[in-house]
N, C-alpha and C positions, 0 to 999 in steps of 0.2 A: 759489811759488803765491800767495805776499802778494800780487802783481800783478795777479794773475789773479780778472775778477768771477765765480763760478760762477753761470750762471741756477738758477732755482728749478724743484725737480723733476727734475735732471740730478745724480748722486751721480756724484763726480768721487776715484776712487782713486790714488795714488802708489807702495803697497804690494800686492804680490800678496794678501800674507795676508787683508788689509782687503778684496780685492776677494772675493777667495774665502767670506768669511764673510757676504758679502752675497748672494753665489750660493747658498751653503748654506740661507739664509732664504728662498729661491723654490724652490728642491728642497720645503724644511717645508710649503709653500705649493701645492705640486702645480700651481706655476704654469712655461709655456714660455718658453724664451730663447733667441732670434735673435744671431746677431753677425754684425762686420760689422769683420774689420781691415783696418785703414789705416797712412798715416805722416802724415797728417792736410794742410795744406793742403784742405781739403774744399771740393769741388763739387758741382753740380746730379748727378752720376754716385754720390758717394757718399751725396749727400741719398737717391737714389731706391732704393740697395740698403738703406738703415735703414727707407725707407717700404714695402720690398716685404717686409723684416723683421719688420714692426708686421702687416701684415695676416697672419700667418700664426704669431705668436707673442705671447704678454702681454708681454712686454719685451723688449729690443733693448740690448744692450752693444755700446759699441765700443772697438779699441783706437787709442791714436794712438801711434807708434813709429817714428821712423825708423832703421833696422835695418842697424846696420853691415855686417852681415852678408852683404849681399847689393848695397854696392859695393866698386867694385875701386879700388884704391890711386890710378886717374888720373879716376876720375868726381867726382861735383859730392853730396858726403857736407855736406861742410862749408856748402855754398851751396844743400844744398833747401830749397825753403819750409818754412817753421815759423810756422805762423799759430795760433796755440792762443786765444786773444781769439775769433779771429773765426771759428772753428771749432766752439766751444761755444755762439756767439750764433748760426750756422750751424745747429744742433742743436737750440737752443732754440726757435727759428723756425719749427722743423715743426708746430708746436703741444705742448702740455699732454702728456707721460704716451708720447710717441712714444719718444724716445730715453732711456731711464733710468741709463744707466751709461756713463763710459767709466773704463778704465785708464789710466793713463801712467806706465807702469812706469820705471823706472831701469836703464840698460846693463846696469849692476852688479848687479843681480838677474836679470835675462835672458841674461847672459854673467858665472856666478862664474867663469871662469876669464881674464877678461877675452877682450876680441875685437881681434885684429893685423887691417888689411886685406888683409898679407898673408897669404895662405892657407897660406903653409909654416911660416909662426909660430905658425898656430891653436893651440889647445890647447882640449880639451872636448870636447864630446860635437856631431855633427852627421848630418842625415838627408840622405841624396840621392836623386833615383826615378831610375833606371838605364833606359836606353832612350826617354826622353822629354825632356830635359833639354840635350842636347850639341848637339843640331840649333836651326836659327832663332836664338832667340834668344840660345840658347846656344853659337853658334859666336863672336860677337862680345862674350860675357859670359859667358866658361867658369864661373864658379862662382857666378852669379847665384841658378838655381836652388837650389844646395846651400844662398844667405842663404835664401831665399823659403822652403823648404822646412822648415830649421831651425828659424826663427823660428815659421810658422805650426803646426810641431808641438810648440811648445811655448805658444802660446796657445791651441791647442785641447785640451791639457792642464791649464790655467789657468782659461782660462773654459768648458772642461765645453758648450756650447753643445746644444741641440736642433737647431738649424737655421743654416748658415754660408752669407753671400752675398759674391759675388764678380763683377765684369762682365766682359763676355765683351771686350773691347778688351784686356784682356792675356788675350789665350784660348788661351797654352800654358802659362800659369801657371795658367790652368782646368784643363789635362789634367793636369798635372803635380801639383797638389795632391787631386784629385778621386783619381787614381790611389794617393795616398798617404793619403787619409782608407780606401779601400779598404783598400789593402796591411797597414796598421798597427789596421786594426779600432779606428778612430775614432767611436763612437754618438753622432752629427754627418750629419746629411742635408746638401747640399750643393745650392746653387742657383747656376746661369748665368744674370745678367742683361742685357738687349744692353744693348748701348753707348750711352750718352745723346750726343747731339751739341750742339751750338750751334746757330742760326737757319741756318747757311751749310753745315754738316755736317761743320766740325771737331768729331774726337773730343775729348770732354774728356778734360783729363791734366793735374794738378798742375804739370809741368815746362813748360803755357804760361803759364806766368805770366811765361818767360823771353824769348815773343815779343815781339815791337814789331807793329805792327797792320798792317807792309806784308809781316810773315815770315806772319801769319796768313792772310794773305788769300792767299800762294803755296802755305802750306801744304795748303789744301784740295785739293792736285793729289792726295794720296792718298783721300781717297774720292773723287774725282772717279778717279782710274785703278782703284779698285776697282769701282766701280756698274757703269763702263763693261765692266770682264770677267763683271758678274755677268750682265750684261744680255748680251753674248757669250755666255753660259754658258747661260742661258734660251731663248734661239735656236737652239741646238744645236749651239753649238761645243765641243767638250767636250776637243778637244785641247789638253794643259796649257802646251805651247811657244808656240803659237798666243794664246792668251790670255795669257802672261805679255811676250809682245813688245807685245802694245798696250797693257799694263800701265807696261813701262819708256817706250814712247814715250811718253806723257802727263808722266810724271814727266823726262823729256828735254826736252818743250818748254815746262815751266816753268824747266828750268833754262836753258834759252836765254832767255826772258822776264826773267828776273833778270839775267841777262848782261847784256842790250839796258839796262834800267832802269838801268844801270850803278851796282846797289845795292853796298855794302860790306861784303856776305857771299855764300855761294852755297848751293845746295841740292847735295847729295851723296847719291846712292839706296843704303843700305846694304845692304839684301837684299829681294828679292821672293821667293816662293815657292808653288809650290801641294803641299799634304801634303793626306795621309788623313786624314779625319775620326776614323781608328782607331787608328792607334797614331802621327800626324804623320807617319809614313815619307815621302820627297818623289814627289810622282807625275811622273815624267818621259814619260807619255806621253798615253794617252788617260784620262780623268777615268770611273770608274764610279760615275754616279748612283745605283744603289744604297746605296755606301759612305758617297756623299757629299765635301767635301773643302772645306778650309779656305786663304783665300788670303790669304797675311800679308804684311808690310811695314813696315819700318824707313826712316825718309827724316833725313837732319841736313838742318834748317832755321839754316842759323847753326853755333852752336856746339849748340843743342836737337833731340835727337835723340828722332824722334813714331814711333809706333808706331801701325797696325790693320790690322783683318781682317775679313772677310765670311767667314760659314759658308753652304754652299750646300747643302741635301739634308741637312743635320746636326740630329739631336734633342740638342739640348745636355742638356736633363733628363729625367732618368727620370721 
């Protein structure tokens, strides 16, 4: 932490105990507390879940953590961004009195039994949500959920929160933790906020900081094949095969685009999908507007693999 300047008005903890005894001072206070975890790298996305934070709470905590827990033994643990400088000047920036806390807890305090990546080594104590978890995101990151899930039930153990925000661009990690603030009687309100994009309508995500500015500008083939089925969708196609074939086409003729460019990476679609807005189940046939239904996507750009999803007929908040 010697390196590190802390701005003024941002109380910056290493120690649970430390954080906790500052939360107990806003209980004495009969004042509100918003949170807002992260693994830090922060952007305009995480800027805007602190600020939709502030407006509905006297204080705002966050945590910054990147969380063994929830990568696998062949992903990118060792090489995510860690911007901690520019993260808390990111934070200061909101202005005076916006963000007042964050954590930056120690492995070693979030995992006493320490954490294997591999999962048959674990030891300790961990939360899964069963039936939301194994599908999408989870077929290609079996035990993602189970890091996400662990982790966040034990910072909402820690920081006690009033009100917990989260963006809808990982929106099965929305169902999957919203279902487990329920299941486990977490007194924690939970907010879905959309997805903030860039000027061109990439979604933001920490892991572009991996692009180069010619992955970026291919990358937009996923909202561009999203918009395009929503607007299908609106039209009154509502056939889920139908929509998802002009989904893969869009992301097929970028990856011919790339070919042509005869750039020195390639795009690879790792899953599309259309599920229920209700329990994710996948909809293989006609879409009911009632239910509603969520159309997600996974693309490797490179070696960087980008994630989103458009909810269509979906109330994300109660």
């Amino acid at each position: 932490m010697n390196t590190i300047k802390i701005p003024p008005g941002i109380k910056v903890f290493n120690k649970i105990a430390d954080f906790r005894q500052w939360r107990r001072s806003l209980l004495l206070e009969q004042k509100s507390l918003g949170y807002v975890p992260t693994m830090g790298a922060l952007h305009q996305g995480h800027l805007a879940l602190v600020t939709a934070a502030k407006k509905n709470c006297d204080h705002v905590a966050l945590t910054i953590f990147v969380n063994p827990a929830q990568f696998a033994p062949t992903e990118d643990l060792a090489t995510y961004p860690r911007t901690l400088q520019s993260d808390l000047n990111s934070l200061a920036g909101l202005g005076e009195g916006v963000a007042s806390a964050v954590l930056l807890p120690q492995i070693e305090e979030m995992y006493p039994s320490g954490i294997d990546l591999d999962v048959s080594k674990q030891k300790g104590t961990f939360v899964e949500v069963l039936g939301l978890s194994k599908q999408l995101e989870g077929k290609t990151r079996p035990n993602f959920f189970r890091g996400v899930s662990t982790v966040v039930s034990k910072f909402l153990n820690i920081v006690q929160p009033d009100h917990v925000y989260f963006g809808q661009k990982d929106i099965q990690q929305c169902f999957v933790i919203r279902n487990m603030i329920s299941d486990l009687h977490f007194p924690t309100k939970m907010h879905i906020c959309p997805t903030v994009r860039d000027e061109h309508g990439l979604a933001l995500s920490s892991r572009n900081a991996y692009l180069t500015s010619a992955q970026k500008k291919h990358a937009l083939a996923l909202s561009k094949s999203l918009e395009h089925m929503k607007s299908m969708y609106q039209s009154g196609i509502l056939d889920a095969p139908i929509l998802l074939q002009k989904g893969i086409e869009i992301i097929q003729e970028t990856q011919e685009q790339v070919k042509q460019e005869g750039l020195d990476w390639e795009m690879k679609l790792d899953y599309i999908s259309i599920n229920s807005a209700k329990d994710l189940s996948e909809v293989k046939g006609k879409i009911d507007k009632r239910e509603g239904c969520v159309i997600s996507m996974a693309v490797f750009v490179g070696k960087t693999r980008l994630i989103d999803n458009i909810c269509l007929d979906v109330e994300l908040n109660e």
